[in-house]
Structures are given as structure tokens and as C-alpha cells.
C-alpha positions in Angstrom: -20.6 -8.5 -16.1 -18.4 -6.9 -13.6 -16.5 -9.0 -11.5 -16.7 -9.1 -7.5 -13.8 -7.2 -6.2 -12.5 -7.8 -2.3 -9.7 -7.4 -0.2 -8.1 -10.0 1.9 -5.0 -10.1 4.1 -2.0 -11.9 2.7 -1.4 -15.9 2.6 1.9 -17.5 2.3 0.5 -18.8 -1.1 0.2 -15.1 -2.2 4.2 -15.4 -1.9 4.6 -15.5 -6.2 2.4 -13.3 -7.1 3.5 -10.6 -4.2 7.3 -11.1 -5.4 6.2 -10.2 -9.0 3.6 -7.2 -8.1 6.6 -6.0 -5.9 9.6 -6.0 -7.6 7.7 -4.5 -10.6 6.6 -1.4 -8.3 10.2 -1.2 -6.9 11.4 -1.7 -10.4 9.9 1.9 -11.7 10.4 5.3 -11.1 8.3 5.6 -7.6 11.0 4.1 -6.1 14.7 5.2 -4.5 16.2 2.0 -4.0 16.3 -1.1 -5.3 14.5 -4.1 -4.2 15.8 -7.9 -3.3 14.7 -11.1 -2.3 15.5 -10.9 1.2 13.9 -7.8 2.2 10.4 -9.2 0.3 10.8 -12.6 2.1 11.0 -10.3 5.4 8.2 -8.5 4.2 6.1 -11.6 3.9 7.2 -13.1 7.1 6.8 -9.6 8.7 3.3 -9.6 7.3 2.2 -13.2 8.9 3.8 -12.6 12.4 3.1 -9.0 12.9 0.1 -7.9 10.9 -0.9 -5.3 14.0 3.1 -3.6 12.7 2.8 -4.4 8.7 0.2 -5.5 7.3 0.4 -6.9 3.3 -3.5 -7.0 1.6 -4.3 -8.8 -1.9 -6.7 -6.8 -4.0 -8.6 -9.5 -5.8 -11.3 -8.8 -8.3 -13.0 -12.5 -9.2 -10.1 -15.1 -9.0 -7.3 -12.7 -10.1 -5.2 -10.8 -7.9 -5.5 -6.8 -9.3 -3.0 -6.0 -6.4 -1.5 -5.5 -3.2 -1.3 -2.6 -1.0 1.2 -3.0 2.4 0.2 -0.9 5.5 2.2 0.1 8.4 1.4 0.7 12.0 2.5 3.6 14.5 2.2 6.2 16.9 2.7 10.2 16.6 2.9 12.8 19.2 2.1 15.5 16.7 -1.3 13.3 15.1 -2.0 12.5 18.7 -3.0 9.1 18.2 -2.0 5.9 15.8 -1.1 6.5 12.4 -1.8 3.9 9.0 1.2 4.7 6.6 0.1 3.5 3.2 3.4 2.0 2.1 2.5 0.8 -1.5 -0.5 0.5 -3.2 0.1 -1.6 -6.3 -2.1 -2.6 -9.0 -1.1 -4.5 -11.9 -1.3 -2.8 -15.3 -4.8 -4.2 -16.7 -6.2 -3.1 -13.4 -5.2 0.8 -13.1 -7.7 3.7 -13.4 -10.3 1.2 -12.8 -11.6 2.9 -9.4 -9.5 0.0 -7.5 -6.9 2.9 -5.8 -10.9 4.6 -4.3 -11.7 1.4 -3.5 -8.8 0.0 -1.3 -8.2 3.4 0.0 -11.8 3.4 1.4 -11.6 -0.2 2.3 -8.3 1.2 4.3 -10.1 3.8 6.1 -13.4 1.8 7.3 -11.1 -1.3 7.9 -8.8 1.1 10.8 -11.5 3.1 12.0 -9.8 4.1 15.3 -6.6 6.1 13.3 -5.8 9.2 13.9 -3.9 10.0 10.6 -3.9 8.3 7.4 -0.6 8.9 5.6 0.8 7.9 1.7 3.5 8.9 -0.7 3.2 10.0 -3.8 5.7 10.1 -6.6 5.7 14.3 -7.7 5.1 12.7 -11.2 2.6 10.1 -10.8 0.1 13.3 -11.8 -3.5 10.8 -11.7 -2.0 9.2 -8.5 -2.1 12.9 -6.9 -5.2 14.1 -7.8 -6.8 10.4 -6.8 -5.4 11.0 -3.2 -6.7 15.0 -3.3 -10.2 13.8 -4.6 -9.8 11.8 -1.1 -8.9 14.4 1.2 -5.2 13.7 1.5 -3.2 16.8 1.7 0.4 17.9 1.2 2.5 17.7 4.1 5.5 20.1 3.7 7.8 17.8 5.3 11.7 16.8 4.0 12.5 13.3 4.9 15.7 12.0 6.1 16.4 8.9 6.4 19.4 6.4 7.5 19.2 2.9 6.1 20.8 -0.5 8.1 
């Protein structure tokens, strides 16, 4: 029997089981930088004051969370309206290729109707990852990315 699947904005109980999810995706090779605590428990308090800026969801199938997916908020001149940057999308191992990256990218796209542009990353070798996003209409943006951290 297949179990219900949803998706629900983060809780501060969520807090363990977002800290693990997290600092495994941060702990591969999709990732520049390294993660730590603090920025994850700004994240989370991000997440709960600001969810209109950055916006954590739990992907839950029955009583287990499958993953997270953080979302973040602006506007662009060249889209010529708001933007939805899917930061991560996370799923934990047991749950991959399992049609939950469709499913919360759909979820995304009903869930922010009034977007102008919806906009992801993709690691160049996270192959299934790439044609998933394709399959959804995404398309290559040709862009080089410079960036300064603080």
C-alpha cells in the first residue's frame, strides 16, 4: 500500500531531522562550501520569521520525513516579476528516484502561482537530477556566477 505523501512548511520540531538532511546534502559533491551549525540555526530561524524571504518545507510520506526542500524569494528586472529560487531539494537515500523530486517540484509551482520565474541548480554531474528538471521544462541558463561571501 503506498503511503500518503505531503508537504508541510517547517516546525521548530523539524530542527533534528533538518540538521541531519542538511548537513548530509552539504556534505557531498553538490556543494562548494562547507556547512555549520550556525548558518542551519539561521536557516531555521530565517525560515519561522521570514517564510515570504526563505521558506524550509518537509517532504513527508506517512509519518517519515523523505525530505526537505528550502525556497527563496525575489525580484528580477530581467524575469519582470518575483522569482522562487529552489535552493535545495533534498531527499534522503531510501526516498530518491521515487517520483518525490516531480512531486515537490509541482507542489512548488501550484503552491507560488503568481511567479514569474522558477529557478534551481543543478550539479553538471548529478545526470538523473538534470534530465528530471528538463522533463519539467527547466532550461539552461548560460549564466557564470560570481559571488562574494560575508
Amino acid at each position: 500500500m503506498k503511503k500518503d505523501r505531503s508537504i508541510r512548511p517547517f516546525q521548530r520540531e523539524d530542527a533534528a531531522i533538518y540538521r541531519a538532511m542538511a548537513m548530509d546534502f552539504y556534505g557531498g559533491d553538490a556543494t562548494l562550501y562547507p556547512m555549520t551549525a550556525e548558518k542551519l540555526r539561521r536557516s531555521m530561524d530565517m525560515a519561522l520569521s521570514h517564510p515570504d524571504r526563505f521558506a524550509l518545507h518537509m517532504l513527508v510520506e506517512g509519518e517519515e520525513v523523505a525530505g526537505y526542500m528550502a525556497l527563496t524569494f525575489c525580484f528580477s528586472t530581467e524575469a519582470g516579476g518575483e522569482v522562487c529560487w529552489v535552493e535545495e531539494l533534498y531527499l534522503r537515500p531510501g526516498f530518491r528516484s521515487k517520483g518525490w523530486g516531480k512531486k515537490a517540484l509541482g507542489w512548488v509551482e501550484e503552491r507560488y502561482p503568481g511567479m514569474a520565474r522558477f529557478r534551481l541548480e543543478v550539479d553538471p554531474a548529478n545526470d538523473d537530477a538534470r534530465r528530471l528538471y528538463e522533463r519539467l521544462g527547466f532550461v539552461s541558463l548560460s549564466y557564470e556566477q560570481l559571488i562574494k561571501e560575508r
